[in-house]
N, C-alpha and C positions, 0 to 999 in steps of 0.2 A: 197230808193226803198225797198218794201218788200220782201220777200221770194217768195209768191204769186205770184207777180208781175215778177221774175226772171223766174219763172217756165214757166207763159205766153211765155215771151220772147223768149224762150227756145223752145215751143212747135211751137209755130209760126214760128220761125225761119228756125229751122228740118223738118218742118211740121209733126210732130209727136206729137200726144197726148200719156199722159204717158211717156213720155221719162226722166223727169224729176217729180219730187213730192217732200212733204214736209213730212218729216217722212219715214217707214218702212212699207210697207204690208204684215202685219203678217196672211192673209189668206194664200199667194204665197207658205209657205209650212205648211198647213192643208192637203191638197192632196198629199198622201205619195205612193212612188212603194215600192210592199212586194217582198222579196225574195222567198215567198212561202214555209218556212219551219219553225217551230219555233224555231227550234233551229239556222237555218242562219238568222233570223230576228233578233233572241237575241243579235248578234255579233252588229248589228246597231241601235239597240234599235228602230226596224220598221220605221227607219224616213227617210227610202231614198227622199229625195226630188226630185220632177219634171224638167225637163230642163237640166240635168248634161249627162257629158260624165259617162259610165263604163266599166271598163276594166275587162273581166276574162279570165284567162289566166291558164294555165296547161299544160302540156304533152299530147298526143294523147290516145283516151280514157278514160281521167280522169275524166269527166261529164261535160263538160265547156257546151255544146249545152245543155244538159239536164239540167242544171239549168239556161240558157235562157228560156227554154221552160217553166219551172215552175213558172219567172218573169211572162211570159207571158198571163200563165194562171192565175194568179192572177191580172192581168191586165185586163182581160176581165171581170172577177167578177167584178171590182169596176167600171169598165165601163159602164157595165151594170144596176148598182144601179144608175147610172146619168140619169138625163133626156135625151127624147133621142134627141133631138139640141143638148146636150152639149157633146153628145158623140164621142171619135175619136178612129182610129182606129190602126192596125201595120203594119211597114214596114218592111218585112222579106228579108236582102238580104242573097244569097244564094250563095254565091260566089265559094263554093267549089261544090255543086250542088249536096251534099250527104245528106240534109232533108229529116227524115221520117216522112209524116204528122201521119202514125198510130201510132208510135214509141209517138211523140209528145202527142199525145191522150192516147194514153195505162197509158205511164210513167207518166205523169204531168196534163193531163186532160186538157192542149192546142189544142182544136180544131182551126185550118188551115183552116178553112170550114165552122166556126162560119157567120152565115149570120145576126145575128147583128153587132158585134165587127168583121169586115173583116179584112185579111191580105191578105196586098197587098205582091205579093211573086215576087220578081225579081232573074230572074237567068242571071248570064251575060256570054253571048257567045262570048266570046274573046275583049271586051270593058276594055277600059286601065282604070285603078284606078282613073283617072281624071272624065272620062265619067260615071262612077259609082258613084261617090263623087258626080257631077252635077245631076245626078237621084233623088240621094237622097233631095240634098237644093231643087229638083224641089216640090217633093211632100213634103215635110216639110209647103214650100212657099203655098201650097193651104189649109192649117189649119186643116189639117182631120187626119194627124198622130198624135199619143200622144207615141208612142215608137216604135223606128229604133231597129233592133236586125241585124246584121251585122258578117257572119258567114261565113267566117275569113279574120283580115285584112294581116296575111301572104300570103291567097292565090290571091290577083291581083298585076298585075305588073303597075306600071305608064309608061307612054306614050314612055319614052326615051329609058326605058327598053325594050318597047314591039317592037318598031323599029329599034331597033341594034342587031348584031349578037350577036349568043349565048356564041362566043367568047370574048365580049367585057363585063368586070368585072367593073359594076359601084358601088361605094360606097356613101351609105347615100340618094339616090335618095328617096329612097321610106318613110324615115324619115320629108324631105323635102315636101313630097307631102300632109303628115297626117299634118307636120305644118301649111301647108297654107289652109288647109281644117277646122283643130280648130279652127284657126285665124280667116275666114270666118261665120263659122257655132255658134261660141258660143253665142254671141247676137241674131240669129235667132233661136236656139234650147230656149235660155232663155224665147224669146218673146213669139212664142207657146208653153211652156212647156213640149217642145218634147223631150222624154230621149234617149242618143245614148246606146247601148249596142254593145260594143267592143267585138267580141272574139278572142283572140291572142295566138298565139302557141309559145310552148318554143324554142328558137334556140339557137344554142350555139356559145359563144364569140370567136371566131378564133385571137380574139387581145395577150390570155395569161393571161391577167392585171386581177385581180378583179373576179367576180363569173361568172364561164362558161355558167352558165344558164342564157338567159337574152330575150328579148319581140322585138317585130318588130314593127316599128311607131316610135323609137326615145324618145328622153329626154322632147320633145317638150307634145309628145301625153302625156306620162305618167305624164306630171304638170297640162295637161288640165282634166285628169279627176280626177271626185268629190268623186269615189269612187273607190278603187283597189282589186280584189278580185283571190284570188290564187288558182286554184282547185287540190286536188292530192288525189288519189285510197288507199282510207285506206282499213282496213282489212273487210276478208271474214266474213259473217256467213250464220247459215243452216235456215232452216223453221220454229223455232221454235226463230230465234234470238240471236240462241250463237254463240258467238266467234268462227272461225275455223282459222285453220291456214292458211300459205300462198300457203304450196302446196297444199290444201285441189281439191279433184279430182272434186266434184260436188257443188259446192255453189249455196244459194239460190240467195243471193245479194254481193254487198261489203256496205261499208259507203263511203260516198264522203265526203271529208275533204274540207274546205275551210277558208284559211287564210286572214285576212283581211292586205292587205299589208298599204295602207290608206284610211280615211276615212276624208272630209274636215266638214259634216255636226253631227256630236257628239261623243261623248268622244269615244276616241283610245282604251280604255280599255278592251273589249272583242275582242282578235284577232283570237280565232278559234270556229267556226261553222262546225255542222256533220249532214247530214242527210244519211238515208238507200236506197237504191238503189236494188229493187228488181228484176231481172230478167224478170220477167211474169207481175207483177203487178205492177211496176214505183214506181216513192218514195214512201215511206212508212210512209205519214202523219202519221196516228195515233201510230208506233212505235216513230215517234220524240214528239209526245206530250205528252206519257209517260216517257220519257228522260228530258222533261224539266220541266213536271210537278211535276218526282220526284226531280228536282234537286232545286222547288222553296217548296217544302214540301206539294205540295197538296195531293202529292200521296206520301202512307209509303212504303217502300221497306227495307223491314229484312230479308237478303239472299235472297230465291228465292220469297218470300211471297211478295204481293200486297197487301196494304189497303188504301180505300179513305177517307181523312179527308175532315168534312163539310166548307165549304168556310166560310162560316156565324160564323160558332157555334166553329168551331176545334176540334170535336169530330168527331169519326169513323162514317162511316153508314151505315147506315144497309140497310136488304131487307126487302119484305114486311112483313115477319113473325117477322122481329123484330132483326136479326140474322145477325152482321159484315161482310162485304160481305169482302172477305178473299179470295186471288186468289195467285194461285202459276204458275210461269212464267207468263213473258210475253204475251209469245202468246193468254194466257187464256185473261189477259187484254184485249187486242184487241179485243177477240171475246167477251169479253161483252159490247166491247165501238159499236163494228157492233151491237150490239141486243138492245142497248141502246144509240141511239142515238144523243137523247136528252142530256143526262147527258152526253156525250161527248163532245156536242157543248160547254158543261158550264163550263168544264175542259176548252177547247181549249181557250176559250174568256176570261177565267180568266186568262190563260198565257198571252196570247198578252195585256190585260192590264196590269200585271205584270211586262214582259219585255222590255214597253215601258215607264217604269218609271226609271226616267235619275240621280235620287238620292237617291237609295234604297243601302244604305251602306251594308245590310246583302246580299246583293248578288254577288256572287265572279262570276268571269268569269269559261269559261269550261277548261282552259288551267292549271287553278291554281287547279282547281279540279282534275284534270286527271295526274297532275305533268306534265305537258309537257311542251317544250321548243319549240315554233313555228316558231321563229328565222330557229332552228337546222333543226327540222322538216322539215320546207318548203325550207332550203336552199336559205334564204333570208335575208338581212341586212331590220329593219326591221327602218328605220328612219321617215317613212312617204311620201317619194314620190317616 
């Protein structure tokens, strides 16, 4: 019997087409989720694959929702570049029921409201984590989601919990329930290509044993997803981009730090990503892409001075009178990437081609740049699952 001929068998059998094949489909990941920043893209080399659970997790206020929100928005972009049969759309569950759709827009430019790319928004009013979980396989099961965003799985209770008294101390119930929800859901999330997005709060280990800080959903949840990501409130700065301190009285932004705890789909080697977090105006794309752009040498930075090298040529450039365009701070940058738009886009698309190259030896991660220890940092044994 041939290969062929076993697949038929196979298909027949199950009654399933595709369930079985000869070879690898290596379109299955050409369609990639962006983290939406390029310096937290750089951490994954842009290739989050379609279909995968993700976990991010942090402390309260550390940006976990806000870089859902910025998947998200970058999810509509590419959704939108599809035809529109093939496009799908999100499922926002809202479980804590503190979503700001203007927050969402301001910050990350996720509109909630998108009337091509819709989200479907679920708030649950007192529905046990089981009834929440079935919401979800429902709409999954009718092929219109392409990403669950899931905001937080600390805050539902499962079924046993929610009908016993507040006296009664159950343990591992709620780890039990994430299991049998992965267990169910990972060949249906595979099959539509639907990505889950976990967001999990820190709680702390009451056992003693091992690191106080640890995640809700169990050992089960944390092996099913594809990709693990840590968020924590790096330091302040003012208007202009500098550094302030921690007591600083008025900050513009902070940075949002994010450690990549695992990754199952390309090399482990960049484990910390940082994007800016402004106050009024939400991430600060174009400060992250003078951050990565200096750090892949498109842009020269000599103390406080800006210069752009030609992508083509590797000579400086000039403006139209002929003359090195020469910028001191940051902030100036910016304002000539706002004035010049175009030659922004050609910075920014030259980083993301850049950074999604998987064997560029001259390019060191941001952790070894910065000397930092992400381990130490994040307060995380850093093994991979």
């Amino acid at each position: 019997m041939e290969l062929k001929d076993i697949v038929k068998n196979i298909a027949k059998k199950y009654d399933m087409e595709g369930i079985a094949k000869v070879g690898v489909n290596t379109d299955k990941f050409k369609t990639t989720l962006s983290l939406g920043s390029p310096s937290l893209d750089f951490c994954t080399y842009n290739s989050i694959p379609e279909g995968i659970f993700v976990e991010i997790s942090g402390k309260e206020s550390s940006g976990k929702t806000t870089l859902a929100f910025l998947m998200a928005s970058d999810y509509i972009k590419k959704e939108k570049k599809k035809p529109i049969e093939q496009r799908r759309h999100i499922l926002f569950v809202d479980a804590e029921g503190t979503a700001d759709p203007q927050w969402a827009l301001t910050s990350t430019g996720y509109d909630m409201n998108d009337q091509d790319i819709q989200t479907l928004y679920i708030t649950p009013l007192g529905q046990t984590a089981e009834q929440i979980f079935d919401m979800v396989i429902e709409s999954v099961k009718s092929g219109q989601i392409g990403l669950i965003i899931f905001d937080s799985l600390v805050a539902i209770a499962p079924q046993q919990t929610a009908n016993e008294s507040l006296e009664k101390k159950d343990m591992g119930i709620m780890a039990k329930v994430m299991a049998d929800f992965v267990r169910r859901t990972t060949g249906l999330f595979n099959k539509f290509r639907t990505t889950f997005i976990g967001i999990n709060g820190i709680i702390m280990n009451i056992s003693g044993y091992g690191n106080p800080e640890t995640t809700g959903g169990g050992e089960y949840w944390k092996r099913a997803c594809s990709l693990r990501l840590k968020v924590k409130r790096g330091g302040y700065f003012d208007e202009n981009g500098n550094d302030l301190s921690s007591n600083a009285e008025s900050p513009t932004g902070h940075i949002i730090e994010v450690a990549v705890l695992k990754t199952k789909f390309c090399r482990w080697d960049r484990k910390l990503g940082r994007c800016h977090l402004n106050y009024v105006r939400g991430i600060d794309i174009l400060q992250d892409t003078i951050e990565v752009a200096t750090h892949f040498g498109m842009i020269e930075k000599t103390g406080g001075w800006y210069s752009f090298i030609d992508l083509n040529t590797g000579a400086y450039l000039s403006d139209a009178n002929g003359k090195q365009i020469k910028l001191n701070g940051a902030n100036n940058v910016k304002k000539y990437f706002n004035e010049h738009l175009d030659f922004w886009k050609k910075i920014y698309d030259a980083v993301y081609e850049k950074l999604s190259i998987k064997d560029d030896p001259n390019i060191i991660s941001f952790e070894k740049m910065l000397g930092l220890d992400v381990a130490k940092e994040f307060n995380e044994t850093l093994d991979g699952e």
